[in-house]
C-alpha positions as a LaTeX table, in Angstrom:
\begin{tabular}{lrrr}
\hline
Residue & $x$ (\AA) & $y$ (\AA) & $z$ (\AA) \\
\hline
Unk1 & $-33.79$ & 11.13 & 23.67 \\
Unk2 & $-34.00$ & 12.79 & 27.12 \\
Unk3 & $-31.35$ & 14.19 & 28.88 \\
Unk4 & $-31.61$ & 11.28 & 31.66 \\
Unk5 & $-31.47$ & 8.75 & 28.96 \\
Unk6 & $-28.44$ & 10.38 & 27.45 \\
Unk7 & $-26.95$ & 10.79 & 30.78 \\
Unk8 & $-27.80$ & 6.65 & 31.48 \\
Unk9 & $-26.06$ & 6.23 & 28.18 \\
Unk10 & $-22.86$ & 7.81 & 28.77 \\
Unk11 & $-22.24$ & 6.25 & 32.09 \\
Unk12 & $-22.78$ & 3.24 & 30.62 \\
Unk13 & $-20.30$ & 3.56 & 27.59 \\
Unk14 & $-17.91$ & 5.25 & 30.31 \\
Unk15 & $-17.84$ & 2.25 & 32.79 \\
Unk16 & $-17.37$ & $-0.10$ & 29.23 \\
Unk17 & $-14.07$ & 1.86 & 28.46 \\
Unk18 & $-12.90$ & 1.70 & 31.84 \\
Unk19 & $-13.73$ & $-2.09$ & 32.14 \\
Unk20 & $-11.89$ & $-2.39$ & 29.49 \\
Unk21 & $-8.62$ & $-0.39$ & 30.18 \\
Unk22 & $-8.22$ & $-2.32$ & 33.31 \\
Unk23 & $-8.59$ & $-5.57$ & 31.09 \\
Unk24 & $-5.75$ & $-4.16$ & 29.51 \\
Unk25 & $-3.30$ & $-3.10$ & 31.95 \\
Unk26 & $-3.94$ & $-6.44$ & 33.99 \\
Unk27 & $-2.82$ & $-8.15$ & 31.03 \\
Unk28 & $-0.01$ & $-5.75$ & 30.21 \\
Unk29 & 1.38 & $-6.08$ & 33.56 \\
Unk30 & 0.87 & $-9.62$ & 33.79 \\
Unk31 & 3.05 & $-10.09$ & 30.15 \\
Unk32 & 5.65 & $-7.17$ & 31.16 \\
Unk33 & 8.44 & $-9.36$ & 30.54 \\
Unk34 & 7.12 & $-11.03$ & 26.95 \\
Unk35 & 6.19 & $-7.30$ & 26.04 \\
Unk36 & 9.08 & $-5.48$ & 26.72 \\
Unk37 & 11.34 & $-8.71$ & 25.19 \\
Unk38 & 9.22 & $-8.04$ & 21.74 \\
Unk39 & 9.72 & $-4.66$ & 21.92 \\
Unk40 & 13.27 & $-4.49$ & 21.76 \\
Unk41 & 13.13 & $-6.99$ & 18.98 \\
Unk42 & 11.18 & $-5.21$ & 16.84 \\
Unk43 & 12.96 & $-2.00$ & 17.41 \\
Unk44 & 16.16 & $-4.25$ & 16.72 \\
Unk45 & 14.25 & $-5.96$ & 13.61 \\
Unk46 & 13.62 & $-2.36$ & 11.70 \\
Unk47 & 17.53 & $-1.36$ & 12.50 \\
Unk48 & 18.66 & $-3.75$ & 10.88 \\
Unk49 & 16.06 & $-3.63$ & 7.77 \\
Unk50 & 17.57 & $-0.13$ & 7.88 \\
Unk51 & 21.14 & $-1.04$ & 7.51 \\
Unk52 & 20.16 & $-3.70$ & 4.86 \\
Unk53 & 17.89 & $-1.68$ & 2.55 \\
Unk54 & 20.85 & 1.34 & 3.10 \\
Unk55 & 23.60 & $-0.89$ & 1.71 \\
Unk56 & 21.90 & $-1.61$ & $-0.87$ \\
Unk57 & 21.24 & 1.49 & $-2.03$ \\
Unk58 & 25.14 & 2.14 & $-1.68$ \\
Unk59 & 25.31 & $-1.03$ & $-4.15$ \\
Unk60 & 22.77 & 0.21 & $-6.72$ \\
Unk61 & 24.49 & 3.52 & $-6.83$ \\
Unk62 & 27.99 & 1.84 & $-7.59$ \\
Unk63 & 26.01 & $-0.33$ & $-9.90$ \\
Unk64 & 25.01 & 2.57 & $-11.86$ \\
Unk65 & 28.64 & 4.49 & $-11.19$ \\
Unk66 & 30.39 & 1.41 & $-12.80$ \\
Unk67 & 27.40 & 0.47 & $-15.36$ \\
Unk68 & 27.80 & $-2.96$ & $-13.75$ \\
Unk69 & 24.70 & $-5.81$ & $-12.50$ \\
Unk70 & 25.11 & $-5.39$ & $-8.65$ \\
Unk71 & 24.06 & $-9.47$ & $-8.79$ \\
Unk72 & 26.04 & $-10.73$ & $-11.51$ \\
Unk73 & 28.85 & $-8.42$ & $-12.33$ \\
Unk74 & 28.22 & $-8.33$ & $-15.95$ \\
Unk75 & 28.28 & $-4.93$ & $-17.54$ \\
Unk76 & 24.58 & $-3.15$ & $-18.32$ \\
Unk77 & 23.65 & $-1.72$ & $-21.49$ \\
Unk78 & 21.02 & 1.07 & $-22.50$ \\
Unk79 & 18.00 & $-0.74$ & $-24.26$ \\
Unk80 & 16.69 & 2.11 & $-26.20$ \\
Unk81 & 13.54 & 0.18 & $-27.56$ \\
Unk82 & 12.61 & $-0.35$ & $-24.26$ \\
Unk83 & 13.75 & 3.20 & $-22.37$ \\
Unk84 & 15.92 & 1.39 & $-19.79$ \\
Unk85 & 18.89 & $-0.15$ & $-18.79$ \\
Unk86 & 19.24 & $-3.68$ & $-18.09$ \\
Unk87 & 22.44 & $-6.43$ & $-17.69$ \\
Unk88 & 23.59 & $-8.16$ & $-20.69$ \\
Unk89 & 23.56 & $-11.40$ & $-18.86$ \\
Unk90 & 19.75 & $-11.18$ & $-17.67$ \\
Unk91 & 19.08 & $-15.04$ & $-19.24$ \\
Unk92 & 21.84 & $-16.49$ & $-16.56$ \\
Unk93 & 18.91 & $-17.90$ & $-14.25$ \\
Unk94 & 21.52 & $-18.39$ & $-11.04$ \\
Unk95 & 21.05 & $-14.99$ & $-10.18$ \\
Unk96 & 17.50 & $-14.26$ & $-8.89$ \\
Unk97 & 17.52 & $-11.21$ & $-10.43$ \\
Unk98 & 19.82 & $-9.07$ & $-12.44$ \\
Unk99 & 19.69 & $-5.03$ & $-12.45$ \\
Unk100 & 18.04 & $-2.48$ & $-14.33$ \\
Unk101 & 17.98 & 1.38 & $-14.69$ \\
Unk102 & 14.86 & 3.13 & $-15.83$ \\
Unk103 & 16.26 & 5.98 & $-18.36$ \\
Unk104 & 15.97 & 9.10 & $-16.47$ \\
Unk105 & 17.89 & 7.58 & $-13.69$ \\
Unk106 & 21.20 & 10.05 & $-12.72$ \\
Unk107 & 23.73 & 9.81 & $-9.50$ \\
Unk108 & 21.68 & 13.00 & $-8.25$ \\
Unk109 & 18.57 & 10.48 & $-8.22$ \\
Unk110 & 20.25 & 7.74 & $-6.69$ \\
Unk111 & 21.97 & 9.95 & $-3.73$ \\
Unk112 & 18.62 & 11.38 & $-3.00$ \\
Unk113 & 16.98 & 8.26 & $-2.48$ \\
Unk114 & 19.97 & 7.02 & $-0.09$ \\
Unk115 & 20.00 & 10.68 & 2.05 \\
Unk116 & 15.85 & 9.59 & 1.91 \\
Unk117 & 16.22 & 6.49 & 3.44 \\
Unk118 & 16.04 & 5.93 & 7.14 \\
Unk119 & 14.65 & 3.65 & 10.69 \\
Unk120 & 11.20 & 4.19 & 9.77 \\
Unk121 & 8.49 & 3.21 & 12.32 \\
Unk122 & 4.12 & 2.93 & 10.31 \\
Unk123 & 1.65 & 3.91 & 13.00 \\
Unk124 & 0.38 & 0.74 & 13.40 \\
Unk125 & 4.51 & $-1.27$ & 14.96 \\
Unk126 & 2.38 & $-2.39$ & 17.96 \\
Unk127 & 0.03 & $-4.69$ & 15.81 \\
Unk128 & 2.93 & $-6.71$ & 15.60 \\
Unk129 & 3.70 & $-6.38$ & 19.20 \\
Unk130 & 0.65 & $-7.26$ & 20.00 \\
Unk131 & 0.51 & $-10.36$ & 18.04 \\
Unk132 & 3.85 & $-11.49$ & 19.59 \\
Unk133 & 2.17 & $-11.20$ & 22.83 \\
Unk134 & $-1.23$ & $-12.94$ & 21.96 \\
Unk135 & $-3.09$ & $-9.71$ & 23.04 \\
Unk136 & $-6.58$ & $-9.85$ & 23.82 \\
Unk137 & $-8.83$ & $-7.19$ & 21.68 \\
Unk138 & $-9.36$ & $-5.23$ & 25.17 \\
Unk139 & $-5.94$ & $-3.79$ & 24.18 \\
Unk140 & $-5.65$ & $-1.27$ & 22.09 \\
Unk141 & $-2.55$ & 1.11 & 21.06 \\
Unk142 & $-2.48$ & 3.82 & 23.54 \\
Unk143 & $-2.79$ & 1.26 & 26.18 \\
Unk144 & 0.42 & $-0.41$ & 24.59 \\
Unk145 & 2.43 & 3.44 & 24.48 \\
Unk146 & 1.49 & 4.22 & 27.57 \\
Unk147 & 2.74 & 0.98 & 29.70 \\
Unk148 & 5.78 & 1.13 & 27.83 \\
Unk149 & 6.80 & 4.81 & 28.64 \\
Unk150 & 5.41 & 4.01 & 32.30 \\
Unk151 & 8.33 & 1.33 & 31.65 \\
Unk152 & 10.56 & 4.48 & 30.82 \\
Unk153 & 10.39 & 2.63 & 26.92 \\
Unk154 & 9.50 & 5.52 & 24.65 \\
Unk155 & 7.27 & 5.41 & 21.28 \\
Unk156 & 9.02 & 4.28 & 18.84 \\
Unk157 & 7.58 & 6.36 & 16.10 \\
Unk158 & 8.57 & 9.16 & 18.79 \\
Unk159 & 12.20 & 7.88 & 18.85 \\
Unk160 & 12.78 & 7.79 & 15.20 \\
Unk161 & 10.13 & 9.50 & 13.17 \\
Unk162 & 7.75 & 12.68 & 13.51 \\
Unk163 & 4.93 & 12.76 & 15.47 \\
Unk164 & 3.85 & 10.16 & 17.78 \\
Unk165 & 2.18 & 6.42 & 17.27 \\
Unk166 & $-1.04$ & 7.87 & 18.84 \\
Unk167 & $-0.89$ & 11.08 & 16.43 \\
Unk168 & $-0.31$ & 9.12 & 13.18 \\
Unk169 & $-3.25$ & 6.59 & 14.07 \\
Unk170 & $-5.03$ & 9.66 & 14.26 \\
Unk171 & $-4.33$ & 11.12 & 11.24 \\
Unk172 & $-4.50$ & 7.36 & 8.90 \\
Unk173 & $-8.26$ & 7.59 & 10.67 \\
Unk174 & $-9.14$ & 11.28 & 9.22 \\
Unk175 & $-7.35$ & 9.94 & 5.52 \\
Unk176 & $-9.29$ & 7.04 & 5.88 \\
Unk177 & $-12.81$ & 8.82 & 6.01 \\
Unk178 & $-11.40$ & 11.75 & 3.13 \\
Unk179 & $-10.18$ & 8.83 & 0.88 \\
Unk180 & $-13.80$ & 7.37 & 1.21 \\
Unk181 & $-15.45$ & 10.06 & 0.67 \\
Unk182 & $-13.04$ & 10.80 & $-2.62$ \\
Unk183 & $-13.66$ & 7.57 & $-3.50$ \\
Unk184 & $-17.26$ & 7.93 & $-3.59$ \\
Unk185 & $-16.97$ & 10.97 & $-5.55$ \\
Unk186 & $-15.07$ & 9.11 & $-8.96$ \\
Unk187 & $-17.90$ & 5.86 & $-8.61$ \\
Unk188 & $-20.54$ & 8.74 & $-9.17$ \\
Unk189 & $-18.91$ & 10.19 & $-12.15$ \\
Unk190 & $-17.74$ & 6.89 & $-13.49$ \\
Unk191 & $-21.18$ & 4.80 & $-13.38$ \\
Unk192 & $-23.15$ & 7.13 & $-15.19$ \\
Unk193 & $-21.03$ & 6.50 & $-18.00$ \\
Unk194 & $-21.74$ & 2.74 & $-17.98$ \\
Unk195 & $-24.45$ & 0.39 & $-17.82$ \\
Unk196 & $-23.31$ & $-1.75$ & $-15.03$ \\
Unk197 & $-21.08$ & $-0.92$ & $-12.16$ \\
Unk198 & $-20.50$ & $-2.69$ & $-9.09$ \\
Unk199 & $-18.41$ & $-1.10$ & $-6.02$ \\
Unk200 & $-16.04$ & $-2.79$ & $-3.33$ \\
Unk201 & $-16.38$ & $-6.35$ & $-5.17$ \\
Unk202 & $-14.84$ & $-9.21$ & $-2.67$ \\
Unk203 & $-13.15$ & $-11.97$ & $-4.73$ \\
Unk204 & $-11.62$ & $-15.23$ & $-2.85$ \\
Unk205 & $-9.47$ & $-17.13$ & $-5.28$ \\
Unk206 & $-6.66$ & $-20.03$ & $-5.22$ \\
Unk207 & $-3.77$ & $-20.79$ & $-6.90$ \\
Unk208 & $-2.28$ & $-24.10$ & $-7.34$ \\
Unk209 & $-0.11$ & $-24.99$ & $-4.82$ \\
Unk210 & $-0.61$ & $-21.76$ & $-2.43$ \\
Unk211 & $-3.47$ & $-21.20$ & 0.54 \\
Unk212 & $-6.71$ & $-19.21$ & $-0.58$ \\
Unk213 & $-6.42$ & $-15.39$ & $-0.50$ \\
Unk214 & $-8.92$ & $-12.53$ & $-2.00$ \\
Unk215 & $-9.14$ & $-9.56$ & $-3.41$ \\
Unk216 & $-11.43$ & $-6.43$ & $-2.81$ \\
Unk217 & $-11.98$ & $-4.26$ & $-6.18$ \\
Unk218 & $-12.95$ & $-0.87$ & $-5.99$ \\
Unk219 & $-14.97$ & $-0.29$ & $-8.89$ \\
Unk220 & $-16.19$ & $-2.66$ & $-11.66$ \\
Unk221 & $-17.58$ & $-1.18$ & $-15.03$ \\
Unk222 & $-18.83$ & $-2.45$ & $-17.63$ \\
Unk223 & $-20.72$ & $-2.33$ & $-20.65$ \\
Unk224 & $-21.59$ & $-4.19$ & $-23.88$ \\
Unk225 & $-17.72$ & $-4.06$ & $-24.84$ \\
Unk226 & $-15.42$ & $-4.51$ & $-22.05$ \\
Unk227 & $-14.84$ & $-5.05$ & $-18.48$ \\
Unk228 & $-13.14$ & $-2.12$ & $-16.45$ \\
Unk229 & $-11.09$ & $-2.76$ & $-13.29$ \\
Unk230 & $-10.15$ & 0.68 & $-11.70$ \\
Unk231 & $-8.35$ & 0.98 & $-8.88$ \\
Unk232 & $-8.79$ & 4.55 & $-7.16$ \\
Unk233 & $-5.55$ & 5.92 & $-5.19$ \\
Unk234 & $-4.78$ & 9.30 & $-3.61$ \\
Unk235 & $-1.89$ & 9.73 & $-5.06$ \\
Unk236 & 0.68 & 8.20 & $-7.75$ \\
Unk237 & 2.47 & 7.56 & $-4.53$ \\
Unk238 & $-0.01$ & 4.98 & $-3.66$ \\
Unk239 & 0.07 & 3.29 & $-6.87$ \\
Unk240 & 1.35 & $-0.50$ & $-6.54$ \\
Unk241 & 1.11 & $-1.61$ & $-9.63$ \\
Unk242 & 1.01 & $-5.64$ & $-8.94$ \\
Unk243 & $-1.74$ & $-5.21$ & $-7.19$ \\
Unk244 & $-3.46$ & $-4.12$ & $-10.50$ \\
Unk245 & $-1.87$ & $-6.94$ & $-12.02$ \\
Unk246 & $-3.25$ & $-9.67$ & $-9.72$ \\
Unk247 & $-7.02$ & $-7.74$ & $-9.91$ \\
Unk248 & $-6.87$ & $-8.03$ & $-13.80$ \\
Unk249 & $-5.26$ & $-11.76$ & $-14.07$ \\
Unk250 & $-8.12$ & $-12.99$ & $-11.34$ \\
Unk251 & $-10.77$ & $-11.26$ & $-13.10$ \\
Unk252 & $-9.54$ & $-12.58$ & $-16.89$ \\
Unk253 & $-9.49$ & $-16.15$ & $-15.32$ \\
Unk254 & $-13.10$ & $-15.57$ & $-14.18$ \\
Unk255 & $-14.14$ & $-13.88$ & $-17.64$ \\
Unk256 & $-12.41$ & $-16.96$ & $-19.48$ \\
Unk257 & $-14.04$ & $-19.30$ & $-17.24$ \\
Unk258 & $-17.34$ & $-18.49$ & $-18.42$ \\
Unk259 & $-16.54$ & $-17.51$ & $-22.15$ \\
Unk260 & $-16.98$ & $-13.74$ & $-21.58$ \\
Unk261 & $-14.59$ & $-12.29$ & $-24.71$ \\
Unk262 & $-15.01$ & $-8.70$ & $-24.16$ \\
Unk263 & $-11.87$ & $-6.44$ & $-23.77$ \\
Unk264 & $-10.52$ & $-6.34$ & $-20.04$ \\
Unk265 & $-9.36$ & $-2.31$ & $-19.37$ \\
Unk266 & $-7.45$ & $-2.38$ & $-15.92$ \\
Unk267 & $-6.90$ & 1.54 & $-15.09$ \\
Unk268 & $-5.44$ & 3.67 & $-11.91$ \\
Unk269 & $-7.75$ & 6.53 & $-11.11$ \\
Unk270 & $-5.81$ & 9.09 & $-8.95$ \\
Unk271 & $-7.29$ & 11.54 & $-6.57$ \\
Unk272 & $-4.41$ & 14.22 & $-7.18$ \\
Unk273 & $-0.57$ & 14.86 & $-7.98$ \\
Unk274 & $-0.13$ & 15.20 & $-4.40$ \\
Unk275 & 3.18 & 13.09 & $-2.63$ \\
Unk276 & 6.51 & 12.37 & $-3.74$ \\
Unk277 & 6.84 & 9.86 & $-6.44$ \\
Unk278 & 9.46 & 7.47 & $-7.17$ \\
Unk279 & 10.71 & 8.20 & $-10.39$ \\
Unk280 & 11.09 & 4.65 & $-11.45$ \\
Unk281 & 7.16 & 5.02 & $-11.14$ \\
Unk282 & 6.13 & 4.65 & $-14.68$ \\
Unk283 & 2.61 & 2.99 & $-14.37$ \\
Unk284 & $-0.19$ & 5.03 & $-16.42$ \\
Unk285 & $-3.14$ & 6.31 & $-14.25$ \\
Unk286 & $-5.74$ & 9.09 & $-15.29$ \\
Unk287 & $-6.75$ & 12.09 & $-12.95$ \\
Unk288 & $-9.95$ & 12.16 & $-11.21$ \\
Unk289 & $-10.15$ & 16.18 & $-12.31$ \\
Unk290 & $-9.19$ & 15.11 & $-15.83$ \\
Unk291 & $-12.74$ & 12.84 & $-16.19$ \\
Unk292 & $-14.73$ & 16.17 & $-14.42$ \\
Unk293 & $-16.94$ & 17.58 & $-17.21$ \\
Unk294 & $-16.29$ & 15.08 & $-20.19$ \\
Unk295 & $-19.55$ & 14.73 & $-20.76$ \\
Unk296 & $-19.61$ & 11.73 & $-23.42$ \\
Unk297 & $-19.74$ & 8.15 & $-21.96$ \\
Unk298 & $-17.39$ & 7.56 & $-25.14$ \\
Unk299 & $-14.84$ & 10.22 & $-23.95$ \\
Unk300 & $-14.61$ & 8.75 & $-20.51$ \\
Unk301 & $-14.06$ & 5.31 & $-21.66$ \\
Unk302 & $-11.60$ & 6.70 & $-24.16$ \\
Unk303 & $-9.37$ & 7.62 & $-21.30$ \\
Unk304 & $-9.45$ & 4.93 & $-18.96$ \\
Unk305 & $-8.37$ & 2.87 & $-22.23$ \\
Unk306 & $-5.82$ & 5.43 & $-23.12$ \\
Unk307 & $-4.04$ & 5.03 & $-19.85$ \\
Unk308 & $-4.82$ & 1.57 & $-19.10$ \\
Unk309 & $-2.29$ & $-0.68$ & $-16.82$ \\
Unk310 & $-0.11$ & $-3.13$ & $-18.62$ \\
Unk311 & $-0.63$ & $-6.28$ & $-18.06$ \\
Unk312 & 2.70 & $-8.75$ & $-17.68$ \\
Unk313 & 2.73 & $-12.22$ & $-17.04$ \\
Unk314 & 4.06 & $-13.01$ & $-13.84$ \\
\hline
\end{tabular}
């Protein structure tokens, strides 16, 4: 391309961006009122998610001071089959839910996840500003932080986190190309070791009753024997462990559906250690480093079964 054409190019792209910030700030400006009102009552929304998920914290550590159900009352009891603690009452079904105590759980634990907890703002808060507004696509984040501090409204990230809104988006886009390319890395090693593999697999399913969703698989593996569903995360951190359980109950349906009887393996593959992790965070998961230099298809199967999700019923 010639240095004309590349000049013709940028001026285009250049008066785009500036079509489009005016787009924006018209709009702004012309929804100051709705913006500012949805603003303050998101700001007052987290506050009080704050002072709600804080008490009960306070509750769960009496709970565990008094070695009574925070719901129910009833006293708890050490299951030692099981590792944990749970309420002797847990079949009374007029409590929603009754409490439990995985067995390493101490007052030290439970005081460090209450000095943890705290107004906590994710990059993207003015998605949800925007969709309060009905914001066109012209207007993006920066456009939103920067007519609210012109408004002498600062970030709210800013206000009660590190960093800045603008900063964070930032930095989720730079993990978001790493964790691909990590990603990328454990398909190769895992689909040697099978016959079939298939990457990023979109599902749409229904349930009785409830509106269609779908699911998006990262890898599945299979071979004469079994299906694998593995889920790749960067960290135990990351790990959510129902969303494991939906992936292998949506794929068993399908598998059922037409007659496939081969084992189902769900499995968390984990980039690295890396992150704090909740100690009530018990799920199995196998290292990426720990599959490096198996060798033997057999061997890598081996461990995804080894440390294969549990399924539960839900």
């Amino acid at each position: 391309m010639k240095g004309d054409e590349v000049s013709k190019m940028m001026n285009y792209f250049s008066k785009k961006t500036d079509q489009r910030k005016t787009q924006a700030s018209v709009y702004l400006e012309s929804h100051k009122s709705e913006l500012i009102s949805a603003y303050h009552e998101i700001e007052k929304e987290e506050i009080e998610n704050f002072k709600k998920e804080k008490q009960y914290l306070l509750e769960r550590k009496r709970s565990w001071q008094e070695k009574k159900c925070q719901h129910c009352g009833s006293k708890l009891r050490f299951i030692s089959a099981y590792g944990f603690w749970g309420c002797y009452n847990y079949r009374d079904s007029r409590y929603e839910q009754h409490t439990t105590f995985h067995s390493d759980v101490d007052a030290d634990t439970l005081d460090s996840c209450i000095s943890r907890s705290s107004i906590s703002f994710k990059a993207h808060w003015f998605k949800e500003l925007k969709t309060r507004i009905n914001a066109p696509e012209c207007v993006k984040g920066g456009d939103i932080v920067g007519f609210l501090r012109k408004n002498n409204l600062p970030d709210l990230v800013e206000k009660y986190c590190s960093g800045s809104t603008l900063s964070k988006i930032n930095s989720l886009t730079k993990t978001k190309a790493e964790t691909k390319v990590e990603e990328q890395l454990i398909v190769d090693l895992l689909k040697e070791h099978f016959p079939k593999h298939l990457k990023q697999v979109y599902i749409k399913y229904k349930e009785v009753g409830k509106p269609k969703k779908h699911i998006i698989l990262d890898l599945l593996l299979s071979d004469s024997d079994a299906v694998y569903v593995v889920e790749i995360k960067r960290s135990p951190s990351d790990i959510k462990e129902e969303q494991l359980n939906k992936y292998h109950e949506v794929i068993r349906f399908i598998m059922n559906e037409k007659n496939d009887h081969r084992a189902l393996i769900s499995t968390f593959v984990v980039t690295s250690k890396g992150g704090y992790v909740s100690p009530y965070n018990t799920v199995p998961y196998v290292l990426h480093s720990d599959l490096m230099g198996l060798g033997k298809s057999w061997i890598v199967q081996d461990r995804l079964v080894v440390n294969q999700f549990k399924y539960s019923v839900v």
